[in-house]
VEXMARNU-374091 format. One line per 5 residues: number of its first residue (from 1); their letters; for each residue y, z negated, x of N, C-alpha, C. Coordinates in steps of 0.2 Angstrom, whole numbers, plus 2048, in hexadecimal, padded with zeros to 3 digits. Layout:
REM VEXMARNU-374091
NUM) A) Y:Z:X:Y:Z:X:Y:Z:X  ... $
REM end
This chain:
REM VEXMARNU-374091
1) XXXXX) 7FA:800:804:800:800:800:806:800:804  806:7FD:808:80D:7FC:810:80E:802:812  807:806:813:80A:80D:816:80D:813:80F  809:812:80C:80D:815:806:814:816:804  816:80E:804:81C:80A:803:822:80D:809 $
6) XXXXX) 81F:80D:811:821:813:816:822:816:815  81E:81A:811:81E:823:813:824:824:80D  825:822:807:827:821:802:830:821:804  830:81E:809:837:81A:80C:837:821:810  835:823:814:836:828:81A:836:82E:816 $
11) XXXXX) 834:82F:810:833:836:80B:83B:834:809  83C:82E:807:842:831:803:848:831:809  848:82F:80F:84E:82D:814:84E:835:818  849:839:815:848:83E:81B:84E:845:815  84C:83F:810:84E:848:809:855:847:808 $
16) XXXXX) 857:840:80B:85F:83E:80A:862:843:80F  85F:843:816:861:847:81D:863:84E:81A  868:852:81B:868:859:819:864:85D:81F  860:862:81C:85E:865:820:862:86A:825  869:86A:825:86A:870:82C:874:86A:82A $
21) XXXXX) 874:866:832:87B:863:831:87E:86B:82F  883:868:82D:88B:86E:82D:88E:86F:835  891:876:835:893:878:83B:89A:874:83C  89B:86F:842:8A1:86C:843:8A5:872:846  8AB:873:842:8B1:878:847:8B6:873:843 $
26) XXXXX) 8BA:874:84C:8C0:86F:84F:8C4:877:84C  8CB:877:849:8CC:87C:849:8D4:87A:84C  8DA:87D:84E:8E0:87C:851:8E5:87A:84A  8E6:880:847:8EA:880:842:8E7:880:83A  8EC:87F:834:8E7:87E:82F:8E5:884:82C $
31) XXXXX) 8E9:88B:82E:8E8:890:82C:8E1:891:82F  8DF:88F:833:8DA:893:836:8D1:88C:832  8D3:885:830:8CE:881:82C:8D0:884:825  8D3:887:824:8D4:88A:81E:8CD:891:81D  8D0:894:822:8CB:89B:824:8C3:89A:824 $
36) XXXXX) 8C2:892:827:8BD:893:829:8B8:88F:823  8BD:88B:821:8BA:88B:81A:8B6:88E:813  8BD:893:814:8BA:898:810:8B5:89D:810  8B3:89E:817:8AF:8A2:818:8A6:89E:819  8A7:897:81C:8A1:893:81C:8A0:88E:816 $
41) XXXXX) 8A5:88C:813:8A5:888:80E:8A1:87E:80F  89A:87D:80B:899:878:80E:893:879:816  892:87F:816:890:87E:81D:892:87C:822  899:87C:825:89F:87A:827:8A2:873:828  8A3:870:82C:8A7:869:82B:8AE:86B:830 $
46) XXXXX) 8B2:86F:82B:8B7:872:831:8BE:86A:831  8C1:86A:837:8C7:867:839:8CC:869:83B  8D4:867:837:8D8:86A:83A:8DE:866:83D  8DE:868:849:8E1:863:84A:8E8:863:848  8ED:865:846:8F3:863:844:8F4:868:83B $
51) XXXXX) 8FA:863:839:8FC:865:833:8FD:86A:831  901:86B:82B:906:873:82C:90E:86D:82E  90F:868:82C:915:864:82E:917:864:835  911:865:83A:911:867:840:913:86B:844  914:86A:84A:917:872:84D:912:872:853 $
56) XXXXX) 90E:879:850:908:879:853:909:87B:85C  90F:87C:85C:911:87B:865:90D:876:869  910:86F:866:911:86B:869:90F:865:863  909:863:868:902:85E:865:901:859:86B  900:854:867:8FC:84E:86C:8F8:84F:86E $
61) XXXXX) 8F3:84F:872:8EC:84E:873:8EB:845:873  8EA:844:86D:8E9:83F:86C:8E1:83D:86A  8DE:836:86D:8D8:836:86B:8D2:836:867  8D5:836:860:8D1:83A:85C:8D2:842:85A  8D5:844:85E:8D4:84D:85E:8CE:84C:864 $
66) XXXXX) 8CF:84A:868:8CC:849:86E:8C4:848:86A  8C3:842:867:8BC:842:867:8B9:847:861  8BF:84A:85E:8BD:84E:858:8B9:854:85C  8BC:857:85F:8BB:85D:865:8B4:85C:868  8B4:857:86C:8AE:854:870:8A7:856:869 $
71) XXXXX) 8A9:854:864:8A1:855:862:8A2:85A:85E  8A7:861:860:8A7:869:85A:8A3:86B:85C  89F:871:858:89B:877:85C:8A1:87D:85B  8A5:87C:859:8AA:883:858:8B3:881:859  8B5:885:85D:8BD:883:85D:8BE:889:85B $
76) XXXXX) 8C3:88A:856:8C7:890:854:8CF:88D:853  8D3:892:858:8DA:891:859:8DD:895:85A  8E4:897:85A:8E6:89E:858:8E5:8A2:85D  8E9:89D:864:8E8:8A0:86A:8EF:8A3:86D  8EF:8A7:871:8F6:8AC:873:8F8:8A8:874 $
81) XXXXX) 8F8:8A1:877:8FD:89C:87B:902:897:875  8FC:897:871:903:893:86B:901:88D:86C  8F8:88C:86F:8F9:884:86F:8F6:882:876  8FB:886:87C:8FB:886:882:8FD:87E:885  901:87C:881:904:873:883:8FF:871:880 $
86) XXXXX) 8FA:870:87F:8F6:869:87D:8EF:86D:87E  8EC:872:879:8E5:873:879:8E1:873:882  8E3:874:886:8E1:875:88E:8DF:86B:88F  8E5:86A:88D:8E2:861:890:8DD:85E:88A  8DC:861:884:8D8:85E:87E:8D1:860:87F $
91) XXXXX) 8D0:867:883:8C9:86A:885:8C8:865:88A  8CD:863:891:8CA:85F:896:8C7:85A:893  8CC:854:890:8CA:84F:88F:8C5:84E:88B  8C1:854:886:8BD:854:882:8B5:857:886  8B6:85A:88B:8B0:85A:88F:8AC:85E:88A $
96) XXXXX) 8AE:862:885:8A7:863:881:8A8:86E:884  8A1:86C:888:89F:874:88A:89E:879:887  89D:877:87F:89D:87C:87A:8A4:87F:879  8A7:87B:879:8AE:87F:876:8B3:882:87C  8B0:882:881:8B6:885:886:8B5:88B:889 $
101) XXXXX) 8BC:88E:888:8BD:895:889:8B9:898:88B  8B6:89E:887:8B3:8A3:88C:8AA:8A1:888  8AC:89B:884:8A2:899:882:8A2:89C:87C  89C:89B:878:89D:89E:871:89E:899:86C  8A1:893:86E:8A4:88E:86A:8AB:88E:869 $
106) XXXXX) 8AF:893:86D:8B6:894:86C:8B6:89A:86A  8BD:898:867:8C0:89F:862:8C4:89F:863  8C9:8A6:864:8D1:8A8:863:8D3:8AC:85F  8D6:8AA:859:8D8:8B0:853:8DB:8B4:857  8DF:8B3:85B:8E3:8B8:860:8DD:8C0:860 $
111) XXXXX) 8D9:8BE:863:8D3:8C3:867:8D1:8C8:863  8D3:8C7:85B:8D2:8CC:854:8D7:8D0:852  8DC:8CE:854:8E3:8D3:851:8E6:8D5:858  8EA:8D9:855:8F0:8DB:85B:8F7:8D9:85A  8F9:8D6:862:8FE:8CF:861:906:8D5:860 $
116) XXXXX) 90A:8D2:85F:910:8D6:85F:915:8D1:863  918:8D3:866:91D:8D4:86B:91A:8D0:86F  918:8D4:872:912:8D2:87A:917:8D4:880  91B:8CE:882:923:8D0:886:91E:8D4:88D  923:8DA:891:920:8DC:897:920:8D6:89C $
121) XXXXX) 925:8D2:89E:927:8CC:8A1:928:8C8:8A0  926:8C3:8A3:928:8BC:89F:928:8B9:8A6  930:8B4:8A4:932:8AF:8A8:936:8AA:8A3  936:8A3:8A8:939:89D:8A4:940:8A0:8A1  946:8A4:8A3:94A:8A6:8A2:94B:8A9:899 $
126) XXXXX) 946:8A9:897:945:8AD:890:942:8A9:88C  941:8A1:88A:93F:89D:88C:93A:89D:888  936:89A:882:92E:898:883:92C:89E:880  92A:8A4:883:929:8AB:883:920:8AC:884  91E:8AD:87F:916:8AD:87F:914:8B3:884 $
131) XXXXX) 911:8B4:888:90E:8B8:88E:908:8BD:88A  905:8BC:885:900:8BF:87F:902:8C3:87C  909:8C2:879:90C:8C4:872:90E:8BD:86E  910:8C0:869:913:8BA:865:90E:8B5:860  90D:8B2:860:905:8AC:85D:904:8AB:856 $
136) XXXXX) 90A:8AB:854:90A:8AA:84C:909:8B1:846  902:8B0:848:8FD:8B6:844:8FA:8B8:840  8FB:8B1:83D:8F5:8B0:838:8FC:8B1:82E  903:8B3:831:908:8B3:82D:908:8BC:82A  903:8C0:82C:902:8C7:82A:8FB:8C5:827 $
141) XXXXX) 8F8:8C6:821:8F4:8C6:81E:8EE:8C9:820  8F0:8D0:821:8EB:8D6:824:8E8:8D2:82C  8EB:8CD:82E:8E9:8CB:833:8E3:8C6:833  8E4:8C2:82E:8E0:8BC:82D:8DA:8C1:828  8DA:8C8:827:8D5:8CA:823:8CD:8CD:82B $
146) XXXXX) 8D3:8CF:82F:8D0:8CF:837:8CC:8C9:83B  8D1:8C5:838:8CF:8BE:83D:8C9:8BE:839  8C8:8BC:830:8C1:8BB:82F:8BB:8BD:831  8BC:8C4:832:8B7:8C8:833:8B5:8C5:83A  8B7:8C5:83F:8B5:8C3:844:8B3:8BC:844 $
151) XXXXX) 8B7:8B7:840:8B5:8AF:83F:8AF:8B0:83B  8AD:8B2:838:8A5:8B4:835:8A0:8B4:837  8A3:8B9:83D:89B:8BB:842:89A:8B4:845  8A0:8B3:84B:89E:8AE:84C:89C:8A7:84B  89D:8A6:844:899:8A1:841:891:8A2:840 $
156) XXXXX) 892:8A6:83F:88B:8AA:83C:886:8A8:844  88A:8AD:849:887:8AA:851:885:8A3:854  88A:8A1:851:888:89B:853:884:896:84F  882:897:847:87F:894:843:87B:89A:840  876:89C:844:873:8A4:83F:86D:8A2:83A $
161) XXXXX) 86E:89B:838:869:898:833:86C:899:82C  874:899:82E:879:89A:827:87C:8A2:82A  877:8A6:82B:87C:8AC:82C:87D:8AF:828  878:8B2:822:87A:8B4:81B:87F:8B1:818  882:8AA:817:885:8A6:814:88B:8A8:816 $
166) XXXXX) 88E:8A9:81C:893:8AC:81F:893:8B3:81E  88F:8B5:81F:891:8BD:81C:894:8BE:815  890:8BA:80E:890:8BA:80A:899:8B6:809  899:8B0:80E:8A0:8AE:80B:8A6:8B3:80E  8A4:8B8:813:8A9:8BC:816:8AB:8C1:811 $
171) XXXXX) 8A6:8C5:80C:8A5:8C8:809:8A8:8C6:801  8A7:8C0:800:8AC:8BD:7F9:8B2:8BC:7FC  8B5:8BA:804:8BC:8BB:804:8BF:8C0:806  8BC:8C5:808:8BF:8CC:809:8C1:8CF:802  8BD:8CC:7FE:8BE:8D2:7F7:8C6:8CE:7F4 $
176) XXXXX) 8C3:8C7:7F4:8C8:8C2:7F0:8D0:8C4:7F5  8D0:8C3:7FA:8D6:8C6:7FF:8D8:8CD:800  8D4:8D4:801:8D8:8DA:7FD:8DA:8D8:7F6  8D7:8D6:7F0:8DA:8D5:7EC:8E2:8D4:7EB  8E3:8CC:7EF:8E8:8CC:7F0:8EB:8D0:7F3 $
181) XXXXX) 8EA:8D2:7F9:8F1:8D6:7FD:8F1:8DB:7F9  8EF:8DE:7F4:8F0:8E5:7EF:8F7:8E1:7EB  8F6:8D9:7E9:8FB:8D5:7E5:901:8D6:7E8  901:8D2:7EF:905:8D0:7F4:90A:8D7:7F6  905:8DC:7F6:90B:8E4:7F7:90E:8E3:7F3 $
186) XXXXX) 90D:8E5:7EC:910:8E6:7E6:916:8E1:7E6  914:8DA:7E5:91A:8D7:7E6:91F:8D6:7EA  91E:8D8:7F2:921:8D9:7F7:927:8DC:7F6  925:8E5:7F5:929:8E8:7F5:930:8EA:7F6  934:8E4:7F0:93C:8E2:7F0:93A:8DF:7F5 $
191) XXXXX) 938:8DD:7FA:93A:8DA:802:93C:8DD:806  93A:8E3:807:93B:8E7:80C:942:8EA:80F  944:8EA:816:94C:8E9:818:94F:8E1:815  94B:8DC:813:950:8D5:815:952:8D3:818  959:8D2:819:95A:8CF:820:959:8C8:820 $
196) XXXXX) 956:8C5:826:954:8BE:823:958:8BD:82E  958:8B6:82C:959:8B1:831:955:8AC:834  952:8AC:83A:949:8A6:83B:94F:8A1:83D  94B:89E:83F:94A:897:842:947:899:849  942:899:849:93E:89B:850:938:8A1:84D $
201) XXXXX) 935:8A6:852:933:8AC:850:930:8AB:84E  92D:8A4:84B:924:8A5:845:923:8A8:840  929:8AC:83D:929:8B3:838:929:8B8:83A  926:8BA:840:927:8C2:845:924:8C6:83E  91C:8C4:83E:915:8C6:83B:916:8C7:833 $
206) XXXXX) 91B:8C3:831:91D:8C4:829:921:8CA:827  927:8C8:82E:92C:8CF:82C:926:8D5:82D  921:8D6:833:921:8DB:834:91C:8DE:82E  917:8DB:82B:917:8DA:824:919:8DC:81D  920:8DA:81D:922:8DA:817:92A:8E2:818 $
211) XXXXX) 92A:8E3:821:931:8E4:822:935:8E2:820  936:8DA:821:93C:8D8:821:941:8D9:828  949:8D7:827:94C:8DA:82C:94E:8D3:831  94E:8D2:837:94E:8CD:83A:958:8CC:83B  95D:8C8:839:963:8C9:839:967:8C3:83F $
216) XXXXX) 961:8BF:842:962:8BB:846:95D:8B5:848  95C:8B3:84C:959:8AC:84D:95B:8A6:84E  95B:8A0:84B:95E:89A:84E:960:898:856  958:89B:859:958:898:85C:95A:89C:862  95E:899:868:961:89F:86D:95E:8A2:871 $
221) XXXXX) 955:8A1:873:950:8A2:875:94A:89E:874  942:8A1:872:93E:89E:870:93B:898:873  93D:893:86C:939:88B:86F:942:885:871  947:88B:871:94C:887:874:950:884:86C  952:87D:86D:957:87D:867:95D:880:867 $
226) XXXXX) 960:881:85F:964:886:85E:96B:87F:860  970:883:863:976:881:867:97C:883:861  981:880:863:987:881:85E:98B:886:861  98A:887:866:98C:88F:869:98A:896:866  981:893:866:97E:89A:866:97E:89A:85C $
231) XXXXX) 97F:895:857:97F:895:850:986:898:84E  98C:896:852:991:899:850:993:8A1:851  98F:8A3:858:990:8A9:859:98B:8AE:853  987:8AA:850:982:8AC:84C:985:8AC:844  988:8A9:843:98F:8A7:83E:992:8AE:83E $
236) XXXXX) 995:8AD:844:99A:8B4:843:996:8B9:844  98F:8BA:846:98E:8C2:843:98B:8C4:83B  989:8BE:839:987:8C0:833:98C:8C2:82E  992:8BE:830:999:8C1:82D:999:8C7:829  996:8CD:830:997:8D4:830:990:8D8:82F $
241) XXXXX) 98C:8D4:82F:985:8D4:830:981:8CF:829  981:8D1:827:97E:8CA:81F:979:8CA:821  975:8C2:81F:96E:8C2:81D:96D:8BE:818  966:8C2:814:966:8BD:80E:963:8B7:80E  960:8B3:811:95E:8AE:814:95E:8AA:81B $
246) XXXXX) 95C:8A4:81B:95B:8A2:822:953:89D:822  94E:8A0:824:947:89D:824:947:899:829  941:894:827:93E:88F:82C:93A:88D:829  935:889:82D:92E:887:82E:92E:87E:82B  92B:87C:827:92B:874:825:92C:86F:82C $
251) XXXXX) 929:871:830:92B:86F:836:92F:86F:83C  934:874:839:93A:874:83D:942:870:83C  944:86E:83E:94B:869:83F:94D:86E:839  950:86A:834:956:86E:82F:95B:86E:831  95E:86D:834:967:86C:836:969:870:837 $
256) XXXXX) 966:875:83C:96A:87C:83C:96A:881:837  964:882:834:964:887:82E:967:884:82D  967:87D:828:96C:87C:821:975:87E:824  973:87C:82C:97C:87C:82E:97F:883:82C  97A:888:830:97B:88F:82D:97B:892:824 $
261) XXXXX) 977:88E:823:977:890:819:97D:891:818  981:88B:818:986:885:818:98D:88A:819  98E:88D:81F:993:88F:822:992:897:81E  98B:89A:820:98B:8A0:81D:98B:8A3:817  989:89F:812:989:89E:80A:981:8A1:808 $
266) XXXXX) 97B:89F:80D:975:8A4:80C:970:89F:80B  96B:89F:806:966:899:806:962:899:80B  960:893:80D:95B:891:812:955:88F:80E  950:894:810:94A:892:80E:946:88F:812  940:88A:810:93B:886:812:935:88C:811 $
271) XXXXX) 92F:892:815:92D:893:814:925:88D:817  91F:891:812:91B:88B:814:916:88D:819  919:892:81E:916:893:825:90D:891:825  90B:88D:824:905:88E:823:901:887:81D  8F9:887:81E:8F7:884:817:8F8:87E:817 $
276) XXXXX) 8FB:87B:813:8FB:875:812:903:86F:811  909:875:80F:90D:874:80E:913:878:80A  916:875:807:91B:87A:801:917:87C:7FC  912:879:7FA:90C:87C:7F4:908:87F:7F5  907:880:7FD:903:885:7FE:8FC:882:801 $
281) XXXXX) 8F7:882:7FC:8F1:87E:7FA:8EC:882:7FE  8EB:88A:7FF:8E6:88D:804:8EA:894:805  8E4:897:80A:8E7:89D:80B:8ED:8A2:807  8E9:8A1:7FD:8EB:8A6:7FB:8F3:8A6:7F9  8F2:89D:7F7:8F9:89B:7F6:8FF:89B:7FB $
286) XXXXX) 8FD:89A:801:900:89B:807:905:8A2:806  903:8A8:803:907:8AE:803:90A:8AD:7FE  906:8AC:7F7:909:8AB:7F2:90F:8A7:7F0  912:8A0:7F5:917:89C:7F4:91B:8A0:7F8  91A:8A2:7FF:921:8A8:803:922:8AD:800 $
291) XXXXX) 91E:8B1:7FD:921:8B6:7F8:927:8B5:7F4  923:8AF:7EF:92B:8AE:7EB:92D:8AA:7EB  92E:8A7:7F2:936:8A3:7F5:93B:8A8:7F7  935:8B1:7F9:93A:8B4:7FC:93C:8B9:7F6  93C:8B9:7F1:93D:8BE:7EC:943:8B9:7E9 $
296) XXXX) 943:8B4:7E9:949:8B1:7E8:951:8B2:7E9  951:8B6:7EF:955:8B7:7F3:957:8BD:7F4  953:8C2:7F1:953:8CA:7EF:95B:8CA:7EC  95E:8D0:7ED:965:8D0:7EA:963:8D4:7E4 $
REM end
């Protein structure tokens, strides 16, 4: 009866066990635990190390990203040098040989699309100037439809016990996202030649998406904060030169746009740069809230 009583306890503790853990991915940004979600679903236990309230630049490597790392079987991050201050010291101190560059535990959305504005030279003089191109990629739609397809496979590589499930999840979001971007065109269209105003160039990939027209930047050079020299002088051309906006990211300082709103007489929008801010609850919403913040503004 005692071994009965055994086996009876070891049947039911082995049925609680699932049979295949879920694929741990460390992912960088939320756009990209967004992606991987959707394509793996519960297969997946994805992580994402910073917010969208974040400026995915500049990150702590703080101890629990650290140990989160240390036990991924997959890092997917944009790449293109965006999270060149912190990801290098978060691979050392995590020691985990899977995930470091060049193994089949690392990912770069970068490696799927083609960057834009890949400067010929770069020096400290031009100031935080990406050597790649520019990193914020995942703000063209067509792009992240690229990034899946390749973040598929290598799920699928890396976990080939779930690899129809990943085919199959790549296959329900491809269709569900052409859908959308058939949406996204149509409503686009009054966009086209906006002049708009950044903050810093993480709308490269939108304008060149939607053709909007870039009418200035905050900032005097990439990464550097905006000066009262360089905002005035930006003052005075918009004078001559209108734009119908002035964008930024939830994570950028307000004080300068609203300074420029203010003086120029032009709304400052809050776009939601990626998932998990300004109502934007996943990928699809992510376009759907910058669409019409930016229709708003349509004369």
């Amino acid at each position: 009866m005692k071994v009965l009583k055994w086996l009876s306890m070891l049947f039911l503790l082995l049925a609680a066990v699932p049979a295949h853990a879920a694929l741990r991915v460390f992912t960088c940004e939320p756009e990209w635990k967004a992606l991987v979600d959707e394509l793996g679903g519960n297969t997946v236990d994805a992580y994402s190390a910073t917010t969208a309230l974040q400026d995915p630049h500049r990150i702590e490597a703080r101890p629990s990203l650290i140990a989160k790392l240390r036990r991924a079987d997959l890092l997917v991050c944009t790449g293109a040098g965006l999270e060149i201050g912190w990801l290098p010291a978060l691979l050392r101190s995590a020691g985990n040989g899977q995930v470091q560059p060049g193994q089949p535990g690392y990912f770069e959305a970068a490696s799927a699309v083609t960057l834009l504005e890949v400067p010929k030279r770069v020096d400290r003089a031009q100031g935080d100037v990406h050597p790649e191109g520019n990193p914020h990629l995942h703000l063209d739609p067509r792009n992240i439809a690229r990034v899946a397809e390749s973040l598929a496979a290598r799920l699928a590589a890396l976990d080939p016990s779930h690899a129809a499930h990943y085919q199959q999840g790549l296959t329900q979001f491809a269709a569900r996202w052409n859908e959308a971007l058939v949406r996204w065109q149509r409503e686009a269209a009054p966009l086209k030649g906006l002049p708009v105003v950044y903050h810093h160039r993480s709308f490269v990939y939108l304008e060149h998406w939607l053709g909007l027209k870039e009418a200035g930047v905050l900032e005097p050079k990439p990464g550097l904060p905006p000066t009262a020299a360089h905002l005035a002088q930006l003052l005075e051309r918009l004078a001559s030169q209108p734009a119908r906006a002035v964008l930024r990211t939830p994570y950028e300082d307000a004080r300068a746009s609203e300074w420029l709103s203010e003086r120029a007489r032009l709304p400052a929008l809050v776009l939601p740069y990626t998932v998990g801010a300004e109502g934007a609850t996943d990928l699809f919403s992510l376009f759907d809230v910058t669409l019409a913040r930016l229709r708003k503004v349509v004369p």
